[in-house]
Backbone as CSV, one residue per row, in Angstrom:
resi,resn,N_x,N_y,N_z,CA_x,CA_y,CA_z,C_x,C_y,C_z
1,UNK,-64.148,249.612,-74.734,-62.731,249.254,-74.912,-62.314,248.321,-73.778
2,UNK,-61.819,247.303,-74.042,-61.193,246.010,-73.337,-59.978,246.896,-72.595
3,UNK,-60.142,246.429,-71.106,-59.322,246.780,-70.263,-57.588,245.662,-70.524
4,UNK,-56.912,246.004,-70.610,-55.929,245.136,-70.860,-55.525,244.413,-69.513
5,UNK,-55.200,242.654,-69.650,-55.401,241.910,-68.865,-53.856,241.572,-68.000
6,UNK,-53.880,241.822,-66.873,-53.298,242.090,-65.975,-52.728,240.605,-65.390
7,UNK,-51.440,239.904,-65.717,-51.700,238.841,-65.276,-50.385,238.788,-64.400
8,UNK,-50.668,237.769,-63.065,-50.294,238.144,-61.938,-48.910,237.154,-62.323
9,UNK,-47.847,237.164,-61.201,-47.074,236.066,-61.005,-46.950,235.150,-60.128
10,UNK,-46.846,234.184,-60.927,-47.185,232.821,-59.732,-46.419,232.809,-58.776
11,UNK,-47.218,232.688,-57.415,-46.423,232.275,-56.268,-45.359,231.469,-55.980
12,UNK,-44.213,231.423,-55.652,-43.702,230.811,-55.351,-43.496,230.006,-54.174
13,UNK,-43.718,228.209,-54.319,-43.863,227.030,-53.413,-42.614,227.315,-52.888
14,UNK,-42.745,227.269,-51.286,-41.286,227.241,-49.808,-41.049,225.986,-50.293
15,UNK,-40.100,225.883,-49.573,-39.294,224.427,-49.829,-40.330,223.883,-48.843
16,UNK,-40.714,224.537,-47.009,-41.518,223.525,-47.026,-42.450,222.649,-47.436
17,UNK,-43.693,223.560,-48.023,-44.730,223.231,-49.082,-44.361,222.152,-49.863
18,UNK,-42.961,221.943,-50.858,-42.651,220.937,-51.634,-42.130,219.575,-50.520
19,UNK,-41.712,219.947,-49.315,-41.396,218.629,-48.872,-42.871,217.745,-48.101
20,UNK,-43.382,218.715,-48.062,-44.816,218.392,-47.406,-45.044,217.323,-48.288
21,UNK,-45.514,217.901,-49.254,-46.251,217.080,-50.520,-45.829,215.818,-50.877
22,UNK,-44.025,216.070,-50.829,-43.402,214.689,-51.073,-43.562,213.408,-49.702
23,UNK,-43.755,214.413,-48.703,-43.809,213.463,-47.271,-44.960,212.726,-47.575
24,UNK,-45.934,213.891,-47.587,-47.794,213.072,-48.049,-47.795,211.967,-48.730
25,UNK,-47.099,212.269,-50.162,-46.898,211.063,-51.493,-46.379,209.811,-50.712
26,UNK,-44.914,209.800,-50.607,-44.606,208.472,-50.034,-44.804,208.098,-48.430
27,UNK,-45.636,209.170,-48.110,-46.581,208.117,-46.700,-47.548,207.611,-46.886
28,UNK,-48.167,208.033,-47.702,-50.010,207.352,-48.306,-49.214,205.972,-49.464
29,UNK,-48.379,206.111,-49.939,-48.179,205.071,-51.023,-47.422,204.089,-50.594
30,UNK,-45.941,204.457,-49.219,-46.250,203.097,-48.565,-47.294,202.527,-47.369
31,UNK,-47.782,203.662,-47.187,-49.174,202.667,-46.320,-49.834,201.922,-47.045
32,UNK,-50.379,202.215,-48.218,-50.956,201.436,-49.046,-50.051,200.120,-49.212
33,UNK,-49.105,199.810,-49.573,-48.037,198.907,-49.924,-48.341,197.855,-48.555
34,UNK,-47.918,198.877,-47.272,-47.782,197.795,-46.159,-49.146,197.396,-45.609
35,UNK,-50.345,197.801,-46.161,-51.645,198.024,-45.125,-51.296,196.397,-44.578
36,UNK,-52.149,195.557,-45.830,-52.047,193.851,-45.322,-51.121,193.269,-44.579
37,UNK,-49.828,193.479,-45.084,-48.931,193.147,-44.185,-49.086,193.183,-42.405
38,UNK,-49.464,194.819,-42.139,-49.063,195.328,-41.008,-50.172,194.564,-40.593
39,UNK,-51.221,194.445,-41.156,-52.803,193.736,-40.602,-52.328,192.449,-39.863
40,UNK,-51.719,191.725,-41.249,-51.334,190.019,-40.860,-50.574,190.174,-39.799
41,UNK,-49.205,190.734,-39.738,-48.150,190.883,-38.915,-48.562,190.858,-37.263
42,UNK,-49.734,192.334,-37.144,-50.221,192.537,-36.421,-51.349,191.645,-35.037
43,UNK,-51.777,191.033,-36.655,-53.065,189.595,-35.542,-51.790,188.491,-35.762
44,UNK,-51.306,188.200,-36.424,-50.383,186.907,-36.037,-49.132,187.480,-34.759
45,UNK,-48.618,188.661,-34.586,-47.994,188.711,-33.583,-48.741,188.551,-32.263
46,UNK,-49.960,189.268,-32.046,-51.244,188.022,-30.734,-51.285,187.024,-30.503
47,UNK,-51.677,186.035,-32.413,-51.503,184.897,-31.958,-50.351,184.167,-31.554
48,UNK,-49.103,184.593,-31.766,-48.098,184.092,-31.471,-47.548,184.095,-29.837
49,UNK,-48.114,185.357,-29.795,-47.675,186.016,-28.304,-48.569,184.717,-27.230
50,UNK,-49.732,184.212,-28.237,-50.643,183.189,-26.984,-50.980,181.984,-27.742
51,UNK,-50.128,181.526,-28.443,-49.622,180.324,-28.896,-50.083,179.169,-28.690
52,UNK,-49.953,178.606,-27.218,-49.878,178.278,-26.357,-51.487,177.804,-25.992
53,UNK,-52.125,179.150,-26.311,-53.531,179.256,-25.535,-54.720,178.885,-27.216
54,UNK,-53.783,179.271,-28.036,-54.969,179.071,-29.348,-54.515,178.179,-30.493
55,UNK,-53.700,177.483,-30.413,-53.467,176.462,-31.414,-54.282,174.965,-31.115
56,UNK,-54.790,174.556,-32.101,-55.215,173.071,-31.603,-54.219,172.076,-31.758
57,UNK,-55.040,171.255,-32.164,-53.750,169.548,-32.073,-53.789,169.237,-33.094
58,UNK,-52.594,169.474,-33.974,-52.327,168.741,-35.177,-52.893,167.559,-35.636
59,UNK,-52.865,167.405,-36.792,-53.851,166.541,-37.628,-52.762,165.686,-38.547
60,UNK,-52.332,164.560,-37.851,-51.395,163.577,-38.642,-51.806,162.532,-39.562
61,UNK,-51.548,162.397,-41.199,-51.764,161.576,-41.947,-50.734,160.652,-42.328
62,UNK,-50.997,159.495,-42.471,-50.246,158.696,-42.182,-50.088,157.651,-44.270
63,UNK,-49.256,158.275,-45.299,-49.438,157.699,-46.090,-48.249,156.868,-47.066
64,UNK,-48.693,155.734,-48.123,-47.854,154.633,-48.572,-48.393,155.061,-50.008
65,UNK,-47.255,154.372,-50.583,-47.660,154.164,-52.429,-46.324,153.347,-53.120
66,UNK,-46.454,152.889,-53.806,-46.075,152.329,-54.499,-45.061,152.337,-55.479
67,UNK,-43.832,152.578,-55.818,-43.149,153.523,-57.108,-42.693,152.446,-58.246
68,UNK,-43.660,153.264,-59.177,-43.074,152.280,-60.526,-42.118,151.820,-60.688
69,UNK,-41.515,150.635,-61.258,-40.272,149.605,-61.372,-39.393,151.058,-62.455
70,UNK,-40.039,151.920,-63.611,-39.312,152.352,-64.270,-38.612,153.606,-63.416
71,UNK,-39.032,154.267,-62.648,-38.815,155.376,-60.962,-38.036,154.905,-60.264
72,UNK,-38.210,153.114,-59.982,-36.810,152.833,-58.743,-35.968,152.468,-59.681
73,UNK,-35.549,152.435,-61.168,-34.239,151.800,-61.570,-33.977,153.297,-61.676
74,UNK,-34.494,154.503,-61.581,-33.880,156.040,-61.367,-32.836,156.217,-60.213
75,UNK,-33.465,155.740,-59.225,-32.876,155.897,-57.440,-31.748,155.147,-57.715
76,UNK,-31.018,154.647,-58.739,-29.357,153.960,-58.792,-28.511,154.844,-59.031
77,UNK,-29.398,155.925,-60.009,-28.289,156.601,-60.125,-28.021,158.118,-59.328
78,UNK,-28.685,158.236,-57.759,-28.390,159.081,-56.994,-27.170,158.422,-56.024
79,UNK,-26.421,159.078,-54.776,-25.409,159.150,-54.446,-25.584,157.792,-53.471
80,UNK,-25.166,157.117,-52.842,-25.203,156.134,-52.439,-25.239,156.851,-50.269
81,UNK,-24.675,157.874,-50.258,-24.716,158.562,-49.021,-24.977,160.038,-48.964
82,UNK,-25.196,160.415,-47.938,-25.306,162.476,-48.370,-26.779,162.841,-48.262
83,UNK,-26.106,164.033,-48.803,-28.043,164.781,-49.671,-27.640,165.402,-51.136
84,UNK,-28.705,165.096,-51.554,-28.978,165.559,-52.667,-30.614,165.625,-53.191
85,UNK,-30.661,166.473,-54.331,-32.065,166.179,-54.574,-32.706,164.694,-55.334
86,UNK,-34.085,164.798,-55.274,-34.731,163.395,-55.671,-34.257,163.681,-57.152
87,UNK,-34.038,162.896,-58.322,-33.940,162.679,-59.952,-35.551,163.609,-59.994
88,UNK,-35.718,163.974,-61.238,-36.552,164.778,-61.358,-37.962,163.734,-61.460
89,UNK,-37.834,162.968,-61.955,-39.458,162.042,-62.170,-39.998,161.317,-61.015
90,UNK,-39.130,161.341,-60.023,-39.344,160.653,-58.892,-39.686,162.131,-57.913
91,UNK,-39.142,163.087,-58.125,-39.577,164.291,-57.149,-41.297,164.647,-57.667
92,UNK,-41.581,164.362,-58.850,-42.531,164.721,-59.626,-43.376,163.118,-58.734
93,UNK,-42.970,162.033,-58.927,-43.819,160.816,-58.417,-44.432,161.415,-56.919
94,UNK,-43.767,161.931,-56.116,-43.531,162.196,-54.553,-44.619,163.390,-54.627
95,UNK,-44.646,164.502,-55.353,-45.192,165.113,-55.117,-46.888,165.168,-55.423
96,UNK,-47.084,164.174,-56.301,-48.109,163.651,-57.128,-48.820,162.915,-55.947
97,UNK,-48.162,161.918,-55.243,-48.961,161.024,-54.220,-48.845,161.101,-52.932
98,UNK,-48.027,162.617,-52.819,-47.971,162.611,-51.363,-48.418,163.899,-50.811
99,UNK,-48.494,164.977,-52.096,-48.801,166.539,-51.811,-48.070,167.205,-50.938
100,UNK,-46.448,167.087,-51.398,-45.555,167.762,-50.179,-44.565,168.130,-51.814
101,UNK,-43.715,169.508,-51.212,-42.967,170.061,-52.111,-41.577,168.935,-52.204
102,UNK,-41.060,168.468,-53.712,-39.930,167.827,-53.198,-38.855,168.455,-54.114
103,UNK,-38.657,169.826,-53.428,-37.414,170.259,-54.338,-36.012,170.932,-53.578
104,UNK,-36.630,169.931,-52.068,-35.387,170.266,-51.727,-34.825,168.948,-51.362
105,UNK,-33.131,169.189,-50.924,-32.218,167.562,-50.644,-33.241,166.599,-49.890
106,UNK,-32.368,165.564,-50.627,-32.765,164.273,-49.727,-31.432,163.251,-49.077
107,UNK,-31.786,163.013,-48.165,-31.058,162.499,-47.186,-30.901,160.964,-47.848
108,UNK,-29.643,160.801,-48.515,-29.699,159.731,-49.437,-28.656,158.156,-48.345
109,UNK,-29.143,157.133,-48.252,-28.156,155.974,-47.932,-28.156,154.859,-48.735
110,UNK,-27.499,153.948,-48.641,-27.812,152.516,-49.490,-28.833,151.867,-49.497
111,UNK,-30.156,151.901,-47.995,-30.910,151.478,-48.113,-32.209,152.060,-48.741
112,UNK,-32.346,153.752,-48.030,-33.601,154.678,-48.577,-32.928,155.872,-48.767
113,UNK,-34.097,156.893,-49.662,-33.774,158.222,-49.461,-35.163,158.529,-48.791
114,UNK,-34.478,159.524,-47.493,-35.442,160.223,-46.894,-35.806,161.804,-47.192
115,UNK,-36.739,162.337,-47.705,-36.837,163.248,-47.842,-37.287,163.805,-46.568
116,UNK,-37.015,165.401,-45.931,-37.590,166.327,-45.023,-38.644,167.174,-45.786
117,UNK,-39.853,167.616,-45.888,-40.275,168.453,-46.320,-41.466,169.593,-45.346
118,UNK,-40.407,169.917,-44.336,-41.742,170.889,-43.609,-42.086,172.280,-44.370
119,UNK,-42.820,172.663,-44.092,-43.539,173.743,-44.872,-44.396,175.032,-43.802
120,UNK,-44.971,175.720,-43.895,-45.814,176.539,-43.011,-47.171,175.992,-42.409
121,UNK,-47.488,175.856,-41.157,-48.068,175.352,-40.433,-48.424,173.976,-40.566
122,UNK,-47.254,173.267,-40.783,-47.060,171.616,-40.783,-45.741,171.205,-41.037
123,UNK,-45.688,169.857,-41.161,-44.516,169.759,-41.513,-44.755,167.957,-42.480
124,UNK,-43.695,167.513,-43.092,-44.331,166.233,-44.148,-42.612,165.555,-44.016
125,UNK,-42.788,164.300,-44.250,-41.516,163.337,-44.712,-41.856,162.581,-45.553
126,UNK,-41.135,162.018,-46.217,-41.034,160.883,-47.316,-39.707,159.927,-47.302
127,UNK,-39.877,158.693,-46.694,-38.746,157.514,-47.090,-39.337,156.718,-48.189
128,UNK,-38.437,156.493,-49.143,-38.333,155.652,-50.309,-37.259,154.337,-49.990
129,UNK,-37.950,153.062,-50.315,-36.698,151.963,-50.050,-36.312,152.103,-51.862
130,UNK,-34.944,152.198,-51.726,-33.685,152.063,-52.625,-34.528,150.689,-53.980
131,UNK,-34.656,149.663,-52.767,-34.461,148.434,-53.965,-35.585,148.145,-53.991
132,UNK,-37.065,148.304,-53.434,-38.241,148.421,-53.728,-39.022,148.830,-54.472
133,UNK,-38.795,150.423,-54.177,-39.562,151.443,-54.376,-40.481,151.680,-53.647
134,UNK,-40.971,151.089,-52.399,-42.173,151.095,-51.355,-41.603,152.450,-50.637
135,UNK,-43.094,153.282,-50.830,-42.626,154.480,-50.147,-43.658,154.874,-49.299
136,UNK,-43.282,155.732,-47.843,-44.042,155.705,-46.948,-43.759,157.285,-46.824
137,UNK,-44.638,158.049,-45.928,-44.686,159.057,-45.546,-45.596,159.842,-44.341
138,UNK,-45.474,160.876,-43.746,-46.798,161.380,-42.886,-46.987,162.539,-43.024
139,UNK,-47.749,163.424,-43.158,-47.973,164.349,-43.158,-48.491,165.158,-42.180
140,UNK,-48.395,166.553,-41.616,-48.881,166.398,-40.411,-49.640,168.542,-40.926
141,UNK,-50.566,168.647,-40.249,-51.309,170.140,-40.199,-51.721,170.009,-38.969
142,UNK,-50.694,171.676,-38.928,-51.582,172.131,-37.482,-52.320,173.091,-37.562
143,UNK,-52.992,173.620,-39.091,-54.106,174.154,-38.773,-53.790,176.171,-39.158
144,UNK,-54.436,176.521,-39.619,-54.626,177.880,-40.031,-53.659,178.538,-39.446
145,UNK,-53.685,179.013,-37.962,-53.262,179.839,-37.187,-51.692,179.555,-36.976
146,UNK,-51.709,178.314,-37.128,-49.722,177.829,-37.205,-49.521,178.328,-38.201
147,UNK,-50.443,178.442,-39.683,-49.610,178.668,-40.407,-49.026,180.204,-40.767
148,UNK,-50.132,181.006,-40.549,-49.835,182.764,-40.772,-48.944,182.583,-39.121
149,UNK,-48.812,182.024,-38.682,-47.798,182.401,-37.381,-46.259,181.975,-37.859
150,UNK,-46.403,181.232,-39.149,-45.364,180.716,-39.685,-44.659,181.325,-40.695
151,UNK,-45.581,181.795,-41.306,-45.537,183.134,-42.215,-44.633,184.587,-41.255
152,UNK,-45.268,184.439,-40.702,-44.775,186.113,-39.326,-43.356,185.661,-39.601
153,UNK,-43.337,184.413,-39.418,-41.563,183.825,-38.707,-40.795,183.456,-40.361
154,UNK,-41.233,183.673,-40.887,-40.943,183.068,-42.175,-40.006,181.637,-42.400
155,UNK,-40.900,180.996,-41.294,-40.075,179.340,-41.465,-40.590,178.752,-42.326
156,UNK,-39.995,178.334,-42.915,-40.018,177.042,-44.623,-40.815,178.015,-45.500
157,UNK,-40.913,179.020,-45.202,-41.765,179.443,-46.735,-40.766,179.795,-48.101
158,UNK,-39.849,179.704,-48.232,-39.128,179.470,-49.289,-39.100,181.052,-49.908
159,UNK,-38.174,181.144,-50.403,-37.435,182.425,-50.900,-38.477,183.361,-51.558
160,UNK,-39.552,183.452,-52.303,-40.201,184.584,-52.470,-40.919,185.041,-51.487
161,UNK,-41.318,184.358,-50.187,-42.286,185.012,-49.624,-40.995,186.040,-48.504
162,UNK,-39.468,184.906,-48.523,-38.368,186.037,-47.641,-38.238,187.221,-48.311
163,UNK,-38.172,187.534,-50.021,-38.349,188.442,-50.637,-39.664,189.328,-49.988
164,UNK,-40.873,188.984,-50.271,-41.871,189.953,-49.608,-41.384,190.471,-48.647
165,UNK,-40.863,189.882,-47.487,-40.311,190.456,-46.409,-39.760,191.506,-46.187
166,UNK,-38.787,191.138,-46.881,-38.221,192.351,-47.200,-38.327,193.525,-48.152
167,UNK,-39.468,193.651,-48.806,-39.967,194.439,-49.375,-40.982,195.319,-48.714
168,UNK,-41.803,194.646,-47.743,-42.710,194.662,-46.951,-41.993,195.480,-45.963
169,UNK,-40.776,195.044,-45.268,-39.823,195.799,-44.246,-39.399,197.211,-44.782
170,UNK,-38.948,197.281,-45.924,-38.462,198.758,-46.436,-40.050,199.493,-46.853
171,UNK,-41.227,198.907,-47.131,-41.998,199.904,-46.949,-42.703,200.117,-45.830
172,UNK,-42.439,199.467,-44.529,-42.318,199.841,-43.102,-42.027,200.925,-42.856
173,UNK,-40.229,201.098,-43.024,-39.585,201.727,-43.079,-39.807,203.308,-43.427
174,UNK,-40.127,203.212,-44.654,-40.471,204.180,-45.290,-41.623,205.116,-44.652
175,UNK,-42.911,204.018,-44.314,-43.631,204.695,-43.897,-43.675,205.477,-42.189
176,UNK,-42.922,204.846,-41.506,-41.937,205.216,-40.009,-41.604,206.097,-39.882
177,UNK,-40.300,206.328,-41.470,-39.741,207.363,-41.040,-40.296,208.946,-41.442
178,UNK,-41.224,208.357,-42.939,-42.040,210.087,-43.417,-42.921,210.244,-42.734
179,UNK,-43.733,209.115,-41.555,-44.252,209.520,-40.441,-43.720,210.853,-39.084
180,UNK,-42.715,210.127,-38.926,-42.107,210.948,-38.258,-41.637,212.299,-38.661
181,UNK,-41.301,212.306,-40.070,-40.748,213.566,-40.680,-42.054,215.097,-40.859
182,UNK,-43.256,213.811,-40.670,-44.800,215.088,-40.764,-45.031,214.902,-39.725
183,UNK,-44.915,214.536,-38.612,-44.784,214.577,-37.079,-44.097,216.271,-36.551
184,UNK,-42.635,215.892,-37.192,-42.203,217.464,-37.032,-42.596,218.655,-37.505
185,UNK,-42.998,218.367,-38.875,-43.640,219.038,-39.438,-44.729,220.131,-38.781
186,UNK,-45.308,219.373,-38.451,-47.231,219.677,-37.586,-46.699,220.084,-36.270
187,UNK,-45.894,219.867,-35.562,-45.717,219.347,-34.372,-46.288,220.962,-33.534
188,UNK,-45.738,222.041,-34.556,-45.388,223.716,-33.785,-46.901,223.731,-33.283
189,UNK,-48.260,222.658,-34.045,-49.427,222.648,-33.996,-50.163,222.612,-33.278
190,UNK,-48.919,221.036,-32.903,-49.635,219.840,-31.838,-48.775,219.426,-31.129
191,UNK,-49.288,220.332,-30.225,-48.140,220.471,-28.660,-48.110,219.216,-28.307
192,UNK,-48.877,218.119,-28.205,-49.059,216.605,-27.790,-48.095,215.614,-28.448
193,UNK,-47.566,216.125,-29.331,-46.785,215.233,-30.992,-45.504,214.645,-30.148
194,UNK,-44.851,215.210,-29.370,-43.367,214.690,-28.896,-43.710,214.167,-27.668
195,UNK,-44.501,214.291,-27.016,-44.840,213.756,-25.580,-45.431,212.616,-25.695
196,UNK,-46.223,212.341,-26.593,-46.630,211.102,-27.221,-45.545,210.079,-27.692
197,UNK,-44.459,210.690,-28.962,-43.939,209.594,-29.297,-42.779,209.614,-28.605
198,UNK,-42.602,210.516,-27.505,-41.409,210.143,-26.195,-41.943,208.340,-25.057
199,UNK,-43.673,208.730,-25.140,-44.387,207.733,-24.175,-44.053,206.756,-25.370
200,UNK,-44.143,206.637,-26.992,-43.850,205.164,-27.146,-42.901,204.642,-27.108
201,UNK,-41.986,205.127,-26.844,-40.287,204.832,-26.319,-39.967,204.417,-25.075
202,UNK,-40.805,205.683,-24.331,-40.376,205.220,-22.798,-41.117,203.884,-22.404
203,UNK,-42.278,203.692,-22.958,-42.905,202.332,-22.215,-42.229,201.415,-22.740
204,UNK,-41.839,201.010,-23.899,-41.358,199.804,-24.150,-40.150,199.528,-23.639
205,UNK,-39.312,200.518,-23.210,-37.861,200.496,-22.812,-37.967,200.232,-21.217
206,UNK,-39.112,200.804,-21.008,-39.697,200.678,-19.210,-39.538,199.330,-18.858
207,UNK,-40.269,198.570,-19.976,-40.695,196.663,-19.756,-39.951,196.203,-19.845
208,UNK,-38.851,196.608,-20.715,-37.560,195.532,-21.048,-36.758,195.426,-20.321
209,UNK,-36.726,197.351,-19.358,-36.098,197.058,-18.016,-36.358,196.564,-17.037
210,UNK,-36.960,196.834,-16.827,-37.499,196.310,-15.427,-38.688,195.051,-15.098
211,UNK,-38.982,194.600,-16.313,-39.771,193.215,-16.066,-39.317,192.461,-17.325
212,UNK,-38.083,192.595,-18.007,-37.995,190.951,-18.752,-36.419,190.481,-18.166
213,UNK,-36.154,190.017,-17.574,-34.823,189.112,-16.766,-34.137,187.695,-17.431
């Protein structure tokens, strides 16, 4: 005869147990999110910090072309002074023979429009004569390390990569603060946990006092 089956009741999870788990989840999932970031961030804040000591010497190109007669009877009908952008077939000409982005203003007068176009680790121009169409430009690269240092700084990289940024920043964030929250957690553990992240406070606050003027 079958013993009749005795079935127990499930334990009930502490609230700590459930916050644990949730701390675990979104600390492993934004580390994952920020790993690259913090990587890049990390070696480009070195190189930045020694700038100075590891960049080489820019590499300036120096280039001309030509703009179809049907392209300069376009340039009449931009503003005669100001900025504005290039007409669309002529931003399309510019970008075709000169390999620089042209979708932002151009510095328009009666005689040329000058375009600015710096970008991450270089920078590019373009003057167009008005009644010609003879167009000149230079281009200039300084090379790998300007540019992820340019990236860090997010100069000229244009609105999706400021988006990353800030996407990149809130899963910083995230991961900072559920760091800290399993810090306390453990801590009754690891007698070392607050004396530690007291020393990463006190040193940096140490330097700022007393050696940056």
């Amino acid at each position: 005869m079958h013993q009749p089956r005795i079935i127990q009741p499930k334990a009930r999870k502490s609230p700590k147990a459930f916050w644990l788990k949730q701390l675990h989840m979104w600390h492993w999932m934004s580390s994952a999110l920020s790993l690259v970031g913090l990587l890049l961030f990390a070696v480009t804040g070195f190189t930045l910090n020694h700038a100075a000591d590891i960049e080489g010497a820019p590499a300036v190109s120096e280039l001309s072309a030509q703009m179809p007669p049907a392209l300069v009877a376009a340039l009449t009908s931009a503003p005669a002074s100001g900025t504005a952008p290039l007409p669309s077939p002529v931003a399309a000409w510019v970008e075709e023979n000169f390999s620089v982005r042209a979708s932002g203003d151009a510095e328009w007068s009666e005689a040329e429009a000058y375009l600015a176009a710096p970008r991450p680790g270089g920078d590019a121009w373009v003057a167009i004569d008005r009644a010609t169409g003879a167009a000149t430009g230079e281009v200039t690269d300084r090379g790998w390390i300007s540019y992820l240092n340019d990236l860090h700084k997010g100069r000229n990289a244009g609105g999706v990569w400021s988006l990353f940024i800030d996407v990149f920043a809130a899963a910083c964030l995230i991961f900072a603060l559920t760091g800290l929250l399993l810090l306390q957690l453990h801590a009754a553990k690891r007698k070392s946990t607050w004396p530690l992240v007291g020393a990463g406070l006190i040193l940096p606050a140490a330097l700022a006092i007393f050696f940056i003027h």
